[in-house]
C-alpha positions, 0 to 999 in steps of 0.5 A: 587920116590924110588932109585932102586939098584938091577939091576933086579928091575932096569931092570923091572923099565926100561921096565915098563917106556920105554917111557922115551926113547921117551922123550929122544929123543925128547929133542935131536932132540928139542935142535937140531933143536933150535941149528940149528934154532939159526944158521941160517943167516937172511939176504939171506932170510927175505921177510917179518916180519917173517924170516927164524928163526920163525918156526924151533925155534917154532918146537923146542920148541914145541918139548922140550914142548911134551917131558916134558909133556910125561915124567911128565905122564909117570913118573906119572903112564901114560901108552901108549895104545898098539897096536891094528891097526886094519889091522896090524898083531903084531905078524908078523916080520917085512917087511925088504926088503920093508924098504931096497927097500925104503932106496935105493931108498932114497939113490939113491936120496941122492947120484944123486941129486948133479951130474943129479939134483933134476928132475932126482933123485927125479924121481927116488925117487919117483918111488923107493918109489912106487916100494918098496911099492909094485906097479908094473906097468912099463910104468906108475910109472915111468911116475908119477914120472917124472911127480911128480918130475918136479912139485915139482921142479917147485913149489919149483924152481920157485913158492917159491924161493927155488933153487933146484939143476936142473942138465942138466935140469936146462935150460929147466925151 
């Protein structure tokens, strides 16, 4: 590997190896979630021979795996394909109020969940989400949602033992 001093060369060595960024960022987000993962108390939720600790130490290094493997290739020569969606416009700007749309209504979630519990924000995640996405039909999204929202909180209250904050619902399941 050549030492690269001028900072033009440096730029231009840069660019040509952008993916390192990638890389970067998945042996952030792996030592992360191994650091997590090591954390996490075994006793409140073993209920078999694999316990709470197996999977999230399993995708952590999973994640530091692939970030090796695309640093060795990108420092090889190896070269992400570009874009070519076949629906997808590169040239046209991004659709910002789509993603603020989506942010709020994650947002909202964020903020709800604690004070009216999941079947309530989570309606209104899920009808946020739908919205900003472009569907406009007022009787029956939020129908859908509601009705998406009390499945998963059920499947997840109930079903798989994962307590999920019900809010003035929580009597009715």
């Amino acid at each position: 590997m050549t030492t690269v001093t001028d900072p033009e060369q440096r730029k231009s060595w840069l660019r040509e190896h952008s993916e390192l960024g990638i890389c970067v960022l998945l042996v952030v987000l792996g030592v992360l979630v191994l650091t997590d993962a090591l954390r996490i108390p075994t006793d409140f939720a073993q209920r078999g021979p694999v316990g709470p600790k197996a999977v999230p130490i399993l995708v952590g290094s999973l994640l530091l795996i692939v970030a090796a493997l695309l640093a060795r290739d990108v420092l090889k020569g190896g070269k992400g394909e570009a874009e070519a969606g076949e629906d997808v416009d590169l040239s046209a700007p991004a659709d910002w109020k789509t993603v603020l749309l989506l942010c709020g209504a994650f947002l909202a979630n964020a903020a709800l969940i604690g004070v009216v519990g999941f079947p309530i924000s989570g309606a209104i995640l899920f009808w946020g989400s739908a919205y900003a996405l472009g569907s406009r039909n007022l009787v029956r999204d939020p129908l859908i949602a509601a009705g998406l929202s009390i499945f998963t909180f059920v499947m997840f209250n109930n079903l798989l033992g994962v307590p999920l904050p019900g809010g003035p619902l929580m009597e009715v399941f």
